[in-house]
C-alpha positions as CSV (number, residue, x, y, z in Angstrom):
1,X,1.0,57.1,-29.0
2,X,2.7,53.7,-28.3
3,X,5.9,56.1,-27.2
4,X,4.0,58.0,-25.3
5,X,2.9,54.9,-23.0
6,X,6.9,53.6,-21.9
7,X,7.8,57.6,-21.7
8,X,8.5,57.3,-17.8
9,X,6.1,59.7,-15.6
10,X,9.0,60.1,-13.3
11,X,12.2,61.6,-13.4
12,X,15.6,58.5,-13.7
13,X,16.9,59.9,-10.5
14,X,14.1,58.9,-8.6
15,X,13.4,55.7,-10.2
16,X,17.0,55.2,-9.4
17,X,16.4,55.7,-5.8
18,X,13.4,54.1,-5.7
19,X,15.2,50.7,-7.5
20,X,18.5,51.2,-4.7
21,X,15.8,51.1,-1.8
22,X,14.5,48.4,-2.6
23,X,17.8,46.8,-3.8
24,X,18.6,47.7,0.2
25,X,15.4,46.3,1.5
26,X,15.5,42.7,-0.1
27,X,19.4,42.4,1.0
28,X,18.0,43.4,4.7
29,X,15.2,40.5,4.1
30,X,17.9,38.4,2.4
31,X,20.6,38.9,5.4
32,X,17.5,38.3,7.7
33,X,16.6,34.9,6.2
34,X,19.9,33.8,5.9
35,X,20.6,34.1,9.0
36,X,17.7,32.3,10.4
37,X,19.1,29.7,8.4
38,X,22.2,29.4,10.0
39,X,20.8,29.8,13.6
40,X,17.4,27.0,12.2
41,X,20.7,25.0,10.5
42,X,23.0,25.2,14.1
43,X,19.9,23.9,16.7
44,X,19.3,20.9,14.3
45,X,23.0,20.3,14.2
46,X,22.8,20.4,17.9
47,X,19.6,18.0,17.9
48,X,21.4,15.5,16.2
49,X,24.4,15.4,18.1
50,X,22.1,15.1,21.3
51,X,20.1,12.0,20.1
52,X,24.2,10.6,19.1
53,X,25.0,11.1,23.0
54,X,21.3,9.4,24.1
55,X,21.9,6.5,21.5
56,X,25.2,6.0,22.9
57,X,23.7,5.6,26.4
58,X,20.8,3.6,25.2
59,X,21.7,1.1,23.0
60,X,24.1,-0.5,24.7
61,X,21.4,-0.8,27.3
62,X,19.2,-2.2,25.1
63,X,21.2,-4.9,23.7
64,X,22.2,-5.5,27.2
65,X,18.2,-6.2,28.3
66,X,17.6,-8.4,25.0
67,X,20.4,-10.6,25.7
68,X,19.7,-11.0,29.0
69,X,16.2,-12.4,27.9
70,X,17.4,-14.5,25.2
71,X,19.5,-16.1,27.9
72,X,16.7,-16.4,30.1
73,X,14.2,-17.8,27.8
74,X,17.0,-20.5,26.6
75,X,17.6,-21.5,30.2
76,X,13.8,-22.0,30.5
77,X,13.8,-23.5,27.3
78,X,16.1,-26.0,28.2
79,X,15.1,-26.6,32.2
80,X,11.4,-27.3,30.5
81,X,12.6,-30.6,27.9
């Protein structure tokens, strides 16, 4: 009776087909995924180099404003004693 229960119902050719469509369908899903990757992978890529450019811009500009208030509160310091 045990034999009886892993005797397939189906014929091998179909489970055959049956195993090669859905081989085909999870490399589709795989193919899909991947490249949604690449595409999710390439905008962040491109996020990154954006904030580089900004940070170029902005720190310089930055440094530029805090120095020009050290120098002012050092003259003020000083013109105060």
């Amino acid at each position: 009776m045990a034999d009886a229960e892993k005797t397939p119902t189906r014929p091998p050719e179909e489970i055959i087909r049956d195993i090669a469509a859905e081989r085909a369908g999870l490399q589709e899903t795989f193919d899909s995924l991947s490249g949604e990757l690449q595409r999710s992978a390439d905008a962040t890529a491109e996020k990154a180099r954006d904030i580089g450019r900004k940070a170029i811009v902005v720190v310089p500009a930055v440094a530029a404003g805090v120095g020009a208030l050290v120098a002012v509160a050092s003259l003020l310091r000083r013109r105060g004693r």
